[in-house]
C-alpha positions as CSV (number, residue, x, y, z in Angstrom):
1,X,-11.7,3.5,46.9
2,X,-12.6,0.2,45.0
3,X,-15.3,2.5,42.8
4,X,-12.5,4.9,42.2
5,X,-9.6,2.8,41.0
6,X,-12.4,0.9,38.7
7,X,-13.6,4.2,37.0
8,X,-9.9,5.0,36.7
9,X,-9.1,1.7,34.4
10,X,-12.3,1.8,33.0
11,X,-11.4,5.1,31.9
12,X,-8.0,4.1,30.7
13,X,-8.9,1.2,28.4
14,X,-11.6,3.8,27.0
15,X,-8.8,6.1,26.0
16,X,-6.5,3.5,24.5
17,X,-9.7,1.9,22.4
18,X,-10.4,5.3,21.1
19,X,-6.7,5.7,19.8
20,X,-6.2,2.4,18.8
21,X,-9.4,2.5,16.6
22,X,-8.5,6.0,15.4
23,X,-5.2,4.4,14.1
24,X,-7.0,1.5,12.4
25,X,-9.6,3.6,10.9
26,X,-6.6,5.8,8.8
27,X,-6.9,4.4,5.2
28,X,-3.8,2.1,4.3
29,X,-1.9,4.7,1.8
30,X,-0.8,6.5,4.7
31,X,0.8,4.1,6.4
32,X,4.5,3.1,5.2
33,X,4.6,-0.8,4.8
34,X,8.4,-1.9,6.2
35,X,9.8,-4.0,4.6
36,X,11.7,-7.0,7.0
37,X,15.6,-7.2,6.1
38,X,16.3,-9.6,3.5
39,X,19.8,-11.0,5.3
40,X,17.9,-11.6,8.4
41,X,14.9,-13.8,7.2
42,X,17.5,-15.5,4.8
43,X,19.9,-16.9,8.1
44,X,18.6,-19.5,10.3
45,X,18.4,-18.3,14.0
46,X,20.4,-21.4,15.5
């Protein structure tokens, strides 16, 4: 059961290392830069 739930995770993190590189690897003009809201960064949080 130990071998199972190992290959299970191991399995998992493979997945999300494939997407998450996938997503890095897309060149930088397709991705929309957001901007952070100007009112908020002005105020001070306290």
């Amino acid at each position: 059961m130990l071998g199972l739930g190992l290959a299970t995770t191991v399995g998992i993190l493979n997945s999300l290392w494939y997407e998450l590189r996938a997503v890095r690897a897309q060149p930088s003009e397709r991705i929309e830069h957001l901007e952070a809201p100007r009112d908020a960064a002005a105020k001070p949080l306290l």
